[in-house]
Biotite code that builds the C-alpha atoms (Angstrom):
import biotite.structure as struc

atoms = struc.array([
    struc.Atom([92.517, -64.586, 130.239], chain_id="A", res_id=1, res_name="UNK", atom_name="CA", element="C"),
    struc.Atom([95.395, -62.940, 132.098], chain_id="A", res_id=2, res_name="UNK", atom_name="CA", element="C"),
    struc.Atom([98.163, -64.800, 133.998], chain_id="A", res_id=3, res_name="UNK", atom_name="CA", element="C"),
    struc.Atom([96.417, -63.896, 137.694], chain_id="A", res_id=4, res_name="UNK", atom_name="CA", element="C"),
    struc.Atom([93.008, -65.052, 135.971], chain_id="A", res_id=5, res_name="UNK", atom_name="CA", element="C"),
    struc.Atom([94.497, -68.826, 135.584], chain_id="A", res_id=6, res_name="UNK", atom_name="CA", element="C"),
    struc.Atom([96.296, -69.204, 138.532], chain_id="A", res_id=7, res_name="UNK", atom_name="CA", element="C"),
    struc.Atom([93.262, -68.049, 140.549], chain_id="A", res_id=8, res_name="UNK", atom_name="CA", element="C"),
    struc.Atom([91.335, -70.429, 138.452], chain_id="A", res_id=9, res_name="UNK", atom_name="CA", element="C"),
    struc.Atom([93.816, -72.841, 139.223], chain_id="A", res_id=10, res_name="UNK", atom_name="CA", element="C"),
    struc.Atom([93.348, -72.374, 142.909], chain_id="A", res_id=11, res_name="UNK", atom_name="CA", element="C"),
    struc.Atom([89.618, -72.794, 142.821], chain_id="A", res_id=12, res_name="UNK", atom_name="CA", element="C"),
    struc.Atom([89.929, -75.766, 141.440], chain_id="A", res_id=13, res_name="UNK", atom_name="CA", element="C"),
    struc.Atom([92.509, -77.248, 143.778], chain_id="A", res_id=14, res_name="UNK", atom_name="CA", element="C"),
    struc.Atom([92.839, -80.415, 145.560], chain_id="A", res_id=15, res_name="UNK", atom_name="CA", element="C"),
    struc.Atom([94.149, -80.945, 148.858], chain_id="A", res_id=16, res_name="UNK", atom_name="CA", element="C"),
    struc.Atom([94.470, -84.505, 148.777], chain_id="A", res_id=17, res_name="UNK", atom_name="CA", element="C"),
    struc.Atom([97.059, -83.663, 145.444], chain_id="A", res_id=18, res_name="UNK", atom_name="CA", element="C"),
    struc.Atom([98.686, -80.814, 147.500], chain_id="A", res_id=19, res_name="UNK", atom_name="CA", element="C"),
    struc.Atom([99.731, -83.412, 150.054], chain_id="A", res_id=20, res_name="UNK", atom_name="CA", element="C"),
    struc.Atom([100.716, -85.990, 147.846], chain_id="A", res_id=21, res_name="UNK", atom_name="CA", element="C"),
    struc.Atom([102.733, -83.349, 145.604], chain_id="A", res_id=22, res_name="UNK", atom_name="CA", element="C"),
    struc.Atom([104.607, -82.403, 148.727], chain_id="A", res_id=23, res_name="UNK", atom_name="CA", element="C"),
    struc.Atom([105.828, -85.451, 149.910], chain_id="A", res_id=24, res_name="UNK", atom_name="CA", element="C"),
    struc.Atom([109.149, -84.709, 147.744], chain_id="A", res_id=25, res_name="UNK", atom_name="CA", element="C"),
    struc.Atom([110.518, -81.986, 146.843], chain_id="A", res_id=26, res_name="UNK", atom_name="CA", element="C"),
    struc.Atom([110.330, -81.142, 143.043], chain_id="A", res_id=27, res_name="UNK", atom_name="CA", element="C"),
    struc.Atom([111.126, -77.477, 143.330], chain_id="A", res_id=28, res_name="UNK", atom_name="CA", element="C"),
    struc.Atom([107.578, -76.563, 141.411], chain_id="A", res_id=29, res_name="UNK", atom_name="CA", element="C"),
    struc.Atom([104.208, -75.780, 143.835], chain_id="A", res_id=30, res_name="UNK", atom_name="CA", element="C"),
    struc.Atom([101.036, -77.354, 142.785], chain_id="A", res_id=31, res_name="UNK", atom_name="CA", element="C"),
    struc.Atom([97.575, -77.388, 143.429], chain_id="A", res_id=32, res_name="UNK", atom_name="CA", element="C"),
    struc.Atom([97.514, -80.842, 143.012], chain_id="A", res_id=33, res_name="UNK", atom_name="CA", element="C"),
    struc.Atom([95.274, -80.756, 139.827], chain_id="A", res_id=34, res_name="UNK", atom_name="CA", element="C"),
    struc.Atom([95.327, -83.740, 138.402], chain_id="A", res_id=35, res_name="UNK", atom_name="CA", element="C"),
    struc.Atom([96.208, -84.100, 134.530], chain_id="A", res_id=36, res_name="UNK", atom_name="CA", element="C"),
    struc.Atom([92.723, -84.672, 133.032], chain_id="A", res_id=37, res_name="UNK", atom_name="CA", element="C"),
    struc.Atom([90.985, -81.951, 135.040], chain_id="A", res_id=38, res_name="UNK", atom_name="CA", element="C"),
    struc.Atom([94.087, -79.522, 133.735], chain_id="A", res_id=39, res_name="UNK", atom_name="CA", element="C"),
    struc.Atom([93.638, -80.056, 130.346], chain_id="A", res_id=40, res_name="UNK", atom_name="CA", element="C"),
    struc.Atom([89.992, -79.748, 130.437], chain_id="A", res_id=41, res_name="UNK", atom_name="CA", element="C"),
    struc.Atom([90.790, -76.603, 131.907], chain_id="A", res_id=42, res_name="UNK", atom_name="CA", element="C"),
    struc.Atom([93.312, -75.567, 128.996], chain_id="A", res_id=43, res_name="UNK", atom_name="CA", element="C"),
    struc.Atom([90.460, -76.214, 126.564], chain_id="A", res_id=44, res_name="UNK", atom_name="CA", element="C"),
    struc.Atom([88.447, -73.519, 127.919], chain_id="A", res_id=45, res_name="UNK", atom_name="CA", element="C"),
    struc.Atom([91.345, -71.219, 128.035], chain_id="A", res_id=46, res_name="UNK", atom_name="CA", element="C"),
    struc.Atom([92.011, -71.366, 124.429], chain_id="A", res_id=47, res_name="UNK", atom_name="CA", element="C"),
    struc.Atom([94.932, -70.639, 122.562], chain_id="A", res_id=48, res_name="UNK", atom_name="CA", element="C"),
    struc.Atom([96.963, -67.684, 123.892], chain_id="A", res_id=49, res_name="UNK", atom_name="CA", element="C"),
    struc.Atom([100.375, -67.557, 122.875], chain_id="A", res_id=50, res_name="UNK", atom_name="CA", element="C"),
    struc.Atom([101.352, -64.585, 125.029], chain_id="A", res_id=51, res_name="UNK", atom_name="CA", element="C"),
    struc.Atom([99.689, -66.283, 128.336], chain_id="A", res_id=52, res_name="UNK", atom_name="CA", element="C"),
    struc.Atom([101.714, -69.560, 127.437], chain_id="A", res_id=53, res_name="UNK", atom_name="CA", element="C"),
    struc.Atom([104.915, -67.999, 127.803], chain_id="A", res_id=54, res_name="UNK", atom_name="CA", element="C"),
    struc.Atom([103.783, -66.614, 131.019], chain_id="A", res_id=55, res_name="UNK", atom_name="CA", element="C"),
    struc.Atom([102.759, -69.607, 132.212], chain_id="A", res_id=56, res_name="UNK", atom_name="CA", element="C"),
    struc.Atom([105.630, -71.319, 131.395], chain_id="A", res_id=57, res_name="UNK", atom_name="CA", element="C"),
    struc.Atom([107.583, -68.568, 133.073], chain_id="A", res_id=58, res_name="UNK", atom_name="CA", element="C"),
    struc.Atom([105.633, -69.222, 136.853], chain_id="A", res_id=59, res_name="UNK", atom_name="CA", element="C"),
    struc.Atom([106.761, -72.282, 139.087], chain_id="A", res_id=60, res_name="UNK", atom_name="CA", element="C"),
    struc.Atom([103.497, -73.734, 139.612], chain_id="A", res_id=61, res_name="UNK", atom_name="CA", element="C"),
    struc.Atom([103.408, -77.138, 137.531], chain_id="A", res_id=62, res_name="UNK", atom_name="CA", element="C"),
    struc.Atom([100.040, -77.051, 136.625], chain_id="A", res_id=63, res_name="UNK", atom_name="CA", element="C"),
    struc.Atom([100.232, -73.414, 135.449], chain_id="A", res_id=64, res_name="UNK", atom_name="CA", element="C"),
    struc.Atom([103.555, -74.748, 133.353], chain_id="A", res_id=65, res_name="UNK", atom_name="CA", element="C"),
    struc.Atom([100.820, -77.188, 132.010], chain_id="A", res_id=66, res_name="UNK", atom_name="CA", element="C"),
    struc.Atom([98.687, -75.069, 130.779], chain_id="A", res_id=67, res_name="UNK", atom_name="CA", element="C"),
    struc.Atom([101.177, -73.072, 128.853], chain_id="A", res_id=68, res_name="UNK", atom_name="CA", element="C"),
    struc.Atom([102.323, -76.204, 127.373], chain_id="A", res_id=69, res_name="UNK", atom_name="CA", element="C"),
    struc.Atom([99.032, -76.967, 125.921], chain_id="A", res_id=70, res_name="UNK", atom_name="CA", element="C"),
    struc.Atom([97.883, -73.350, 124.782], chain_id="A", res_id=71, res_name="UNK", atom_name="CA", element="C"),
    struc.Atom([100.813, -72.505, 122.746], chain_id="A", res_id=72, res_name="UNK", atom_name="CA", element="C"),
    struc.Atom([100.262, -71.246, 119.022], chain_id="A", res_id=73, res_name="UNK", atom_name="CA", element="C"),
    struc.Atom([102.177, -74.139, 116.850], chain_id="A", res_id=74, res_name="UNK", atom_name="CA", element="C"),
    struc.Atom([102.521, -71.727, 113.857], chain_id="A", res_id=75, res_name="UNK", atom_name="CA", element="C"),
    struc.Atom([103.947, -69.417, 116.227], chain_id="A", res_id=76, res_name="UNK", atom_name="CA", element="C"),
    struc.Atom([106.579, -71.828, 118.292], chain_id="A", res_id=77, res_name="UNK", atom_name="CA", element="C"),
    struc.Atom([110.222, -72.578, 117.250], chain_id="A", res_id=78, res_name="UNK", atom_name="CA", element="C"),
    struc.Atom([112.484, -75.279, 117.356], chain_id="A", res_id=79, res_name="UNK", atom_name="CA", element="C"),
    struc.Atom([115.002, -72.576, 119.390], chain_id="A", res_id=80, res_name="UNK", atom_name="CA", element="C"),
    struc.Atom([111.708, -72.361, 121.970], chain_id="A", res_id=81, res_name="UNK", atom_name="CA", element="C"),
    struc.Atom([111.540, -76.174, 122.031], chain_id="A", res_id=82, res_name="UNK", atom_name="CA", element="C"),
    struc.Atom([114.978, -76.877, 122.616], chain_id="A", res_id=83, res_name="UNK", atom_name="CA", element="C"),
    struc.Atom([114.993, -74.450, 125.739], chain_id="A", res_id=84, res_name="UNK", atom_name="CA", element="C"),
    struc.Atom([111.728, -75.706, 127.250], chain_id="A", res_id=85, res_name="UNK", atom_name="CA", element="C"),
    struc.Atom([113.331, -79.288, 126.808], chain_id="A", res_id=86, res_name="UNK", atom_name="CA", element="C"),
    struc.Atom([116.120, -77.682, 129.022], chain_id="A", res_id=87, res_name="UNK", atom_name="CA", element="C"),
    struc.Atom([113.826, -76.727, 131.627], chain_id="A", res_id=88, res_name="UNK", atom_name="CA", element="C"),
    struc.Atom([111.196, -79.842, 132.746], chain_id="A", res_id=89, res_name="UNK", atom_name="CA", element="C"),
    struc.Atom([112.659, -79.755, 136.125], chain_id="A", res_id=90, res_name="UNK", atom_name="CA", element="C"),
    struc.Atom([114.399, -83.938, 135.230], chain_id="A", res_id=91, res_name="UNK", atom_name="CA", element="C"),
    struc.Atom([111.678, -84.576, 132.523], chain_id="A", res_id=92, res_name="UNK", atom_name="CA", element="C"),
    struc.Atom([108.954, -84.187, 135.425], chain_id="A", res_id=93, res_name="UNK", atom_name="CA", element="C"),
    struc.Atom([107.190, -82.250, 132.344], chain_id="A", res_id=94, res_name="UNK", atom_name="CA", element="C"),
    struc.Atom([107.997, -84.124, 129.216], chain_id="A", res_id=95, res_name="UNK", atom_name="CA", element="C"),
    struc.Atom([105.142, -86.593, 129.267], chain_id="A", res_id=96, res_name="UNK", atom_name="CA", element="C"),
    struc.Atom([102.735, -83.310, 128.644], chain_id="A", res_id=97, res_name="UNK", atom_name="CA", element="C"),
    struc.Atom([105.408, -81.162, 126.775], chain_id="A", res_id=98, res_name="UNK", atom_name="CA", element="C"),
    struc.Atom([105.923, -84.639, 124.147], chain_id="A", res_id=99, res_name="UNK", atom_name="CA", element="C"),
    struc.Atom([102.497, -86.154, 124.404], chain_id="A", res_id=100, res_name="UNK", atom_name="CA", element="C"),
    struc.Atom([99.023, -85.272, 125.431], chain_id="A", res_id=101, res_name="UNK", atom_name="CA", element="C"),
    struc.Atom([98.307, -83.469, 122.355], chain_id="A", res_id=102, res_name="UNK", atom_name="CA", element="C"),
    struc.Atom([100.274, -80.749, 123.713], chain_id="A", res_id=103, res_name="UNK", atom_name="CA", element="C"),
    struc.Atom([101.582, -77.978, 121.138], chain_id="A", res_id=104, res_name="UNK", atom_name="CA", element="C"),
    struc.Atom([104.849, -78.943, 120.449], chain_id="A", res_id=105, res_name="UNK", atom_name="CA", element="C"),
    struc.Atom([103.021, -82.366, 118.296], chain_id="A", res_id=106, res_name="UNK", atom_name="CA", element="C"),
    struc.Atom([101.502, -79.659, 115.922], chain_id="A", res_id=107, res_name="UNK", atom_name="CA", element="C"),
    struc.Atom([104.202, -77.216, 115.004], chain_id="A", res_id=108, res_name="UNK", atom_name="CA", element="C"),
    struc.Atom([105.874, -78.343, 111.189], chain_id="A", res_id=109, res_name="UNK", atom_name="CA", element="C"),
    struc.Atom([109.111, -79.263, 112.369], chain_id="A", res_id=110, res_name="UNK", atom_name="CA", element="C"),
    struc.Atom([107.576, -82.008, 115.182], chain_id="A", res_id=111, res_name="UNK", atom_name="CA", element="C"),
    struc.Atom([108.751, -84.749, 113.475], chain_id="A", res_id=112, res_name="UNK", atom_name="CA", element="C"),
    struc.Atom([112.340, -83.117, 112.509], chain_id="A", res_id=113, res_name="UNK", atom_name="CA", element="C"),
    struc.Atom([112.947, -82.504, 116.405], chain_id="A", res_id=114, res_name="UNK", atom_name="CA", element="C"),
    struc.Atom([111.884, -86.060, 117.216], chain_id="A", res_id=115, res_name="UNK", atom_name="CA", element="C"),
    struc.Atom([114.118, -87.952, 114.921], chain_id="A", res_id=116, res_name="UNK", atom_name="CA", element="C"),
    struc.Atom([117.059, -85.563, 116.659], chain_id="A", res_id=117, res_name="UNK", atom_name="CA", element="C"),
    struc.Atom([116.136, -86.129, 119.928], chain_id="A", res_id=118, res_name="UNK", atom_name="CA", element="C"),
    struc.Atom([115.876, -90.228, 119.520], chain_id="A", res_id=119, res_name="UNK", atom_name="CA", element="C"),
    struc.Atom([119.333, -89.905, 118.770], chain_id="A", res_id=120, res_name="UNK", atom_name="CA", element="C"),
    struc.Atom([120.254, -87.427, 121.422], chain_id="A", res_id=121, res_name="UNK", atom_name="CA", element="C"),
    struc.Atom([122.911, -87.827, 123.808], chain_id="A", res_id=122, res_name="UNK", atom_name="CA", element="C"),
    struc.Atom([120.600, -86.254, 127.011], chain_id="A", res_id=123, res_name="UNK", atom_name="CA", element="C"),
    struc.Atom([117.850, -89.045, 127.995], chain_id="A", res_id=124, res_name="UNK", atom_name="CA", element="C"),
    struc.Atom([115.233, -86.436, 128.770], chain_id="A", res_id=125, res_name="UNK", atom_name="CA", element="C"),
    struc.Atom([115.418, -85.226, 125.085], chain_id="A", res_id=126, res_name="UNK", atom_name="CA", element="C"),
    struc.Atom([115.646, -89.214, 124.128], chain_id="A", res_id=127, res_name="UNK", atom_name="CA", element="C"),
    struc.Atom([112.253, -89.479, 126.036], chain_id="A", res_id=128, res_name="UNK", atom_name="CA", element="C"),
    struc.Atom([110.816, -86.802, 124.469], chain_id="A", res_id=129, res_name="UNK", atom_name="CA", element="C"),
    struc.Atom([111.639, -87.665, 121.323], chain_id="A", res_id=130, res_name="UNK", atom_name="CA", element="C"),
    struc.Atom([109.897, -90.766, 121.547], chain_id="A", res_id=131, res_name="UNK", atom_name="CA", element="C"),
    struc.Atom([106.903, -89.216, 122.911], chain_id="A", res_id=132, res_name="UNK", atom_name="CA", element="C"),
    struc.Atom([106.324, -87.400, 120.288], chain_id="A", res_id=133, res_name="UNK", atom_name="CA", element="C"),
    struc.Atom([106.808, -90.402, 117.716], chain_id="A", res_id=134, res_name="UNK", atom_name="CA", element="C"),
    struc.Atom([103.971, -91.518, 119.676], chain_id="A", res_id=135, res_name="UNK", atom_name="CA", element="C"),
    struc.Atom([101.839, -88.834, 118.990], chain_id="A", res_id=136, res_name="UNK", atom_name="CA", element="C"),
    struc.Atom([102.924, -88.506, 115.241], chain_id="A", res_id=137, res_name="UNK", atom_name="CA", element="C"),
    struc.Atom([102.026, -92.013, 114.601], chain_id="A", res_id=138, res_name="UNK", atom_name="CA", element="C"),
    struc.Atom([98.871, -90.428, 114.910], chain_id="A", res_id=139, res_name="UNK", atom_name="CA", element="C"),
    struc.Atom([99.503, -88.443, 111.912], chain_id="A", res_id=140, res_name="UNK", atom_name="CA", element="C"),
    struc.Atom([100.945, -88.749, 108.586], chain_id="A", res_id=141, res_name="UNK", atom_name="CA", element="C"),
    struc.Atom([103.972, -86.527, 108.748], chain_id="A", res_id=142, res_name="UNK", atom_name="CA", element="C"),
    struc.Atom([106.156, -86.309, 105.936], chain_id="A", res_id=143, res_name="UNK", atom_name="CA", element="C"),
    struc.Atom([109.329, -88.430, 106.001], chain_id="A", res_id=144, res_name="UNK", atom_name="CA", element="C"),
    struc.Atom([107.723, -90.712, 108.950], chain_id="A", res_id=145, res_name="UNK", atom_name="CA", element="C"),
    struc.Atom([106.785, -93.740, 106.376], chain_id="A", res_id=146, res_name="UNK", atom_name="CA", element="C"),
    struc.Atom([106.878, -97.198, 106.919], chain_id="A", res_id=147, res_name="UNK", atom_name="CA", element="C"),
    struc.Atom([110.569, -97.949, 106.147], chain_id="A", res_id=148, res_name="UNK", atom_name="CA", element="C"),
    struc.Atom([111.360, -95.101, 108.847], chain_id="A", res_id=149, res_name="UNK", atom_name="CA", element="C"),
    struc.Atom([109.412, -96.670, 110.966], chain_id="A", res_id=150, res_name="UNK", atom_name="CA", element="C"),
    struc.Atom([110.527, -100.090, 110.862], chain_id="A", res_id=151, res_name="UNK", atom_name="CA", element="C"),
    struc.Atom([114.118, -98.917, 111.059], chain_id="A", res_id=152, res_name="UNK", atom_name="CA", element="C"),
    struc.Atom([112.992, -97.050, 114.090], chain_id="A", res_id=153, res_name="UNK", atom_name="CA", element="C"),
    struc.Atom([111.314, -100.353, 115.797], chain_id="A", res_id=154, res_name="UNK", atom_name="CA", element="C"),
    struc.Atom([114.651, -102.555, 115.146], chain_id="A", res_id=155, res_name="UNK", atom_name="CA", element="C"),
    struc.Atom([116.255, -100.007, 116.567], chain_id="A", res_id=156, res_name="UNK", atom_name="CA", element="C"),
    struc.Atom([114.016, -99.563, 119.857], chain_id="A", res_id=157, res_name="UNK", atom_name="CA", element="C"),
    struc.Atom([114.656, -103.687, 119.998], chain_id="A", res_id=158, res_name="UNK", atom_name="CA", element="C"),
    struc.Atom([118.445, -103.453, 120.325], chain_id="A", res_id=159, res_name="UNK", atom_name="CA", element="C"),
    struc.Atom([118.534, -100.316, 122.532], chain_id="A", res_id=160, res_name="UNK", atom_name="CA", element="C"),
    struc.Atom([115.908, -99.961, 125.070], chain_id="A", res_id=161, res_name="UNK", atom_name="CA", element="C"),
    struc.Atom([117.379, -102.654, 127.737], chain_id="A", res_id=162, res_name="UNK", atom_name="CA", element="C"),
    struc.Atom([120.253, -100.104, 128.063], chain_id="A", res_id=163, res_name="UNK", atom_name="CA", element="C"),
    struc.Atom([117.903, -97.520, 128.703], chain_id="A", res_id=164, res_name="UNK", atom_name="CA", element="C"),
    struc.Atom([116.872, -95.660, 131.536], chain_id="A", res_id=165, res_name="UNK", atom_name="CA", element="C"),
    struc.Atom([113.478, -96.205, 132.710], chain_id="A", res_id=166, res_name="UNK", atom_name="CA", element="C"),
    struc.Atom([111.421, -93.088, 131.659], chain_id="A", res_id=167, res_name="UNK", atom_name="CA", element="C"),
    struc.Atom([113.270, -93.595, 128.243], chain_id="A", res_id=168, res_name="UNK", atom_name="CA", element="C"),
    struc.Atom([112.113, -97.071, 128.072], chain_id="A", res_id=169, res_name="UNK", atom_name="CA", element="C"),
    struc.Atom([108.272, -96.136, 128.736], chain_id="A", res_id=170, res_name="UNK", atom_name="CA", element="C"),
    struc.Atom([108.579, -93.254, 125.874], chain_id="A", res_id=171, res_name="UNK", atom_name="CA", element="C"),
    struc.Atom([109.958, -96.375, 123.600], chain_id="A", res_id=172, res_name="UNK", atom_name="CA", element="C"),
    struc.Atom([106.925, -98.355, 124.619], chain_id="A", res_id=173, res_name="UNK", atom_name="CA", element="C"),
    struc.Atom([104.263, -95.851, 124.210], chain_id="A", res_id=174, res_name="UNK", atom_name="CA", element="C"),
    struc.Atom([106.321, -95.043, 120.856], chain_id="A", res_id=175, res_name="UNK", atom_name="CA", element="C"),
    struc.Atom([105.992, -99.248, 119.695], chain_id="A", res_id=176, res_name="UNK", atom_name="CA", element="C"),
    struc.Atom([102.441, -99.236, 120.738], chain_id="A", res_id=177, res_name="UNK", atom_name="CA", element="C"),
    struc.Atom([101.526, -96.093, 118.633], chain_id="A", res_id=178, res_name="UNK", atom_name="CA", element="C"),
    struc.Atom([103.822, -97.145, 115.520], chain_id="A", res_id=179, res_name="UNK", atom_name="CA", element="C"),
    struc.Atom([102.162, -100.541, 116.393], chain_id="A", res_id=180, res_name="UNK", atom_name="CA", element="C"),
    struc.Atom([98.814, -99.380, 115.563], chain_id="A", res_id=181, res_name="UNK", atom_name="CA", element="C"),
    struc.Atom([99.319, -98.202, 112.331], chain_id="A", res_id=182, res_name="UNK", atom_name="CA", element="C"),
    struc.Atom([98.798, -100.582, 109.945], chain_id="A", res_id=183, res_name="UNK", atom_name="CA", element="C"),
    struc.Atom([99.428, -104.219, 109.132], chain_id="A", res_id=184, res_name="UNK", atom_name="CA", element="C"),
    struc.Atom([102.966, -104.716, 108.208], chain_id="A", res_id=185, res_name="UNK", atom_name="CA", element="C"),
    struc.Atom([103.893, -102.152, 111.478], chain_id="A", res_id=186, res_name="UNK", atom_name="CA", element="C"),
    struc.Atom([101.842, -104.191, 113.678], chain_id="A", res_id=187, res_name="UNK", atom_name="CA", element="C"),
    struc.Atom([103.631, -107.537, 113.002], chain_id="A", res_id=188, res_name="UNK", atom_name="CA", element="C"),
    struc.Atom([107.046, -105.881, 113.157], chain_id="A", res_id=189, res_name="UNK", atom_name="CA", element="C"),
    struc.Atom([106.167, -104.133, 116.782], chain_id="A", res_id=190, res_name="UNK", atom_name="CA", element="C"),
    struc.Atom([104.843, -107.394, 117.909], chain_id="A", res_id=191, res_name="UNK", atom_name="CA", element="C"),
    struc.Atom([107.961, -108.811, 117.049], chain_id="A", res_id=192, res_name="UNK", atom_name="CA", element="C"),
    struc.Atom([110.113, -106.265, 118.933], chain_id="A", res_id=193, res_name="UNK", atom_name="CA", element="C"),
    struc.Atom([107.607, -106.425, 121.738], chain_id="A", res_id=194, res_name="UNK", atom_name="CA", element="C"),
    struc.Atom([108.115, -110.171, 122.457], chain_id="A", res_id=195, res_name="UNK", atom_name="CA", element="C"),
    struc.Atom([112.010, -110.028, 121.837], chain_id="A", res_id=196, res_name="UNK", atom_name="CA", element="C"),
    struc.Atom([112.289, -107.079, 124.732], chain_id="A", res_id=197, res_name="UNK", atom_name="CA", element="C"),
    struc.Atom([109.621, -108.644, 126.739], chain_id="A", res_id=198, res_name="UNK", atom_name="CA", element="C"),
    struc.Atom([108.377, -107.030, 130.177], chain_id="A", res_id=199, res_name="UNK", atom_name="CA", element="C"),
    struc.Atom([109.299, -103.637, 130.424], chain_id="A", res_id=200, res_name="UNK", atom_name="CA", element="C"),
    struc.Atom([108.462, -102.667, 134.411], chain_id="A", res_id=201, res_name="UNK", atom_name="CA", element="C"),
    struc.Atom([108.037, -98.358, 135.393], chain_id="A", res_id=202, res_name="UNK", atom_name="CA", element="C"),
    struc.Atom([108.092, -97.785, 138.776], chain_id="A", res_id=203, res_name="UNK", atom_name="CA", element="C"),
    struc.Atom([105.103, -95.514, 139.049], chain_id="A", res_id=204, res_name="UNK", atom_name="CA", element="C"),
    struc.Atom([105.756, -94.880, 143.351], chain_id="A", res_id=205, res_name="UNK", atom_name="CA", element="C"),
    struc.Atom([104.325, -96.735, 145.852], chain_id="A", res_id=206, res_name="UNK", atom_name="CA", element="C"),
    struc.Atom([101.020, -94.564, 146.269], chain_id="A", res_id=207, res_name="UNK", atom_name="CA", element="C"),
    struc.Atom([100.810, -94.232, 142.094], chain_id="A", res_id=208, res_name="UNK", atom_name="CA", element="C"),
    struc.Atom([97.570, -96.289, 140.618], chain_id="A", res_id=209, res_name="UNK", atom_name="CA", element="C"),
    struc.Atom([99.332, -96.189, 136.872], chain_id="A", res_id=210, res_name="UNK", atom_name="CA", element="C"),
    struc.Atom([100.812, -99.696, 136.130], chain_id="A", res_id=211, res_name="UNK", atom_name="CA", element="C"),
    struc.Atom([103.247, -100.805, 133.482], chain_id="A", res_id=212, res_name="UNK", atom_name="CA", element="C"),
    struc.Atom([101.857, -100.964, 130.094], chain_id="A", res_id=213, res_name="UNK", atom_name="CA", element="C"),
    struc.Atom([101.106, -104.829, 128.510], chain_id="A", res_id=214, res_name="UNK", atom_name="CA", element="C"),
    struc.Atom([102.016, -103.616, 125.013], chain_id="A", res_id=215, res_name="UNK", atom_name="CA", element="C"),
    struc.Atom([101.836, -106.976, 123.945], chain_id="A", res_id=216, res_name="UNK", atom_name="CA", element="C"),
    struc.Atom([98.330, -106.995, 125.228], chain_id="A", res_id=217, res_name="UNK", atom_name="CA", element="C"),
    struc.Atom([97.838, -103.872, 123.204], chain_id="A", res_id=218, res_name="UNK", atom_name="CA", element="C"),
    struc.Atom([99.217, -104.789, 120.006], chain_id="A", res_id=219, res_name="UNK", atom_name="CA", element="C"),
    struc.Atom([96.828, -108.011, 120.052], chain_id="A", res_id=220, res_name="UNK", atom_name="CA", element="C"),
    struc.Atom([93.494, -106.639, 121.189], chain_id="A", res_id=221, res_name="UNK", atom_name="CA", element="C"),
    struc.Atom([90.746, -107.505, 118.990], chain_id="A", res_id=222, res_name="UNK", atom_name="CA", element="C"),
    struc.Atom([89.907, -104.112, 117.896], chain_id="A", res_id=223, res_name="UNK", atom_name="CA", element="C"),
    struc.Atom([93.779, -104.522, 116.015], chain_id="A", res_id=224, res_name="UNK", atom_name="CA", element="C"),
    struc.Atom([93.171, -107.809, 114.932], chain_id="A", res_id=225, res_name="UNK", atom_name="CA", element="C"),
    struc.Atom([90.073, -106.533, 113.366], chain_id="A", res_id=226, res_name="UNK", atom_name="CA", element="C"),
    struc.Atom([91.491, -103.601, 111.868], chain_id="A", res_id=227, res_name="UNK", atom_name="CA", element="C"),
    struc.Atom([94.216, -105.227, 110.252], chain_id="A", res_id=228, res_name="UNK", atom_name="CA", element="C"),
    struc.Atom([92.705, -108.490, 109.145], chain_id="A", res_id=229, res_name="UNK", atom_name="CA", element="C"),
    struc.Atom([93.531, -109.724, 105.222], chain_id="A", res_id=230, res_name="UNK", atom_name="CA", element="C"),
    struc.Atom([90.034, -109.080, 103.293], chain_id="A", res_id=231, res_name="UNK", atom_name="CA", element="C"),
    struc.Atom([88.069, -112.348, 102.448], chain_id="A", res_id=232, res_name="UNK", atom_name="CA", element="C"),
])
């Protein structure tokens, strides 16, 4: 598809309840008010395009920037690429897709590289990034992300994220719940962090339907406790 092709897709599928919500404050991106699911099914039937991603990227619609963020080639993207999209998600308005959602960046070889930097990253939106993609690495097997890493990384979530700022602090959550879920001896050592930092509370907005994440709640359901049980 070309550039023109997306956006007019984009428009089709627009939502003027979104619209209005979106422009309530100013975020210096236009939007169709698209909401995230409905984008990324809409990504999937784009396909990969590495050429349209950059042009997407390049517009200052924020569901076109989506897009681009999802159809990216991960053989073809660079750290240098990375580190200058980081630079530009208008605040971290973008990093939750750019980080998570199975976006690109999770897929390229140096993922988990660029997330151990960022953790340690003097700029929060890089912090929060960085963490978001631990998240979505926990899903994998990376090399270099083993357990020891990991439990170094969860004591170190435990002593840092109440001087945090918020967004950072969710990105540490999600990260806990996803390290959380990988096996046994990770579980018990995020549960452990999880009730020594206690309630973590994201202001989502007034109008916002997300609510703040129970990890404990999470790292207890039954489907863990039955994943992880000790054999009989």
């Amino acid at each position: 598809m070309k550039k023109t092709e997306v956006l007019a897709l984009l428009k089709k599928n627009s939502d003027q309840r979104g619209i209005d919500h979106w422009n309530k404050k100013p975020r210096g991106l236009t939007s169709f008010g698209i909401g995230l699911t409905k984008v990324r099914k809409l990504a999937k039937e784009i396909g990969r395009d590495r050429k349209l991603a950059g042009q997407l990227w390049a517009t200052d619609n924020y569901e076109a920037r989506i897009i681009g963020l999802l159809i990216d080639d991960p053989k073809e993207m660079t750290a240098e690429q990375a580190e200058q999209q980081v630079d530009e998600l208008h605040h971290g308005m973008l990093s939750h897709v750019f980080s998570s959602c199975d976006a690109t960046l999770s897929k390229t070889k140096f993922a988990f590289e660029l997330a151990d930097q960022w953790t340690h990253s003097s700029d929060p939106v890089r912090r929060r990034c960085g963490y978001g993609l631990i998240y979505e690495l926990s899903k994998k097997n990376p090399k270099g992300m083993d357990d020891a890493y990991l439990i170094a990384l969860v004591n170190r979530i435990r002593k840092t994220i109440a001087g945090e700022e918020m967004w950072v602090q969710e990105a540490m959550t999600t990260a806990l719940l996803g390290i959380g879920k990988r096996n046994q001896k990770l579980n018990k050592a995020a549960i452990a962090a999880a009730k020594a930092i206690g309630h973590i509370e994201i202001d989502y907005g007034d109008d916002n339907q997300c609510e703040s994440m129970d990890l404990m709640k999470h790292l207890t359901s039954d489907h863990l406790k039955k994943k992880f049980a000790d054999p009989k």
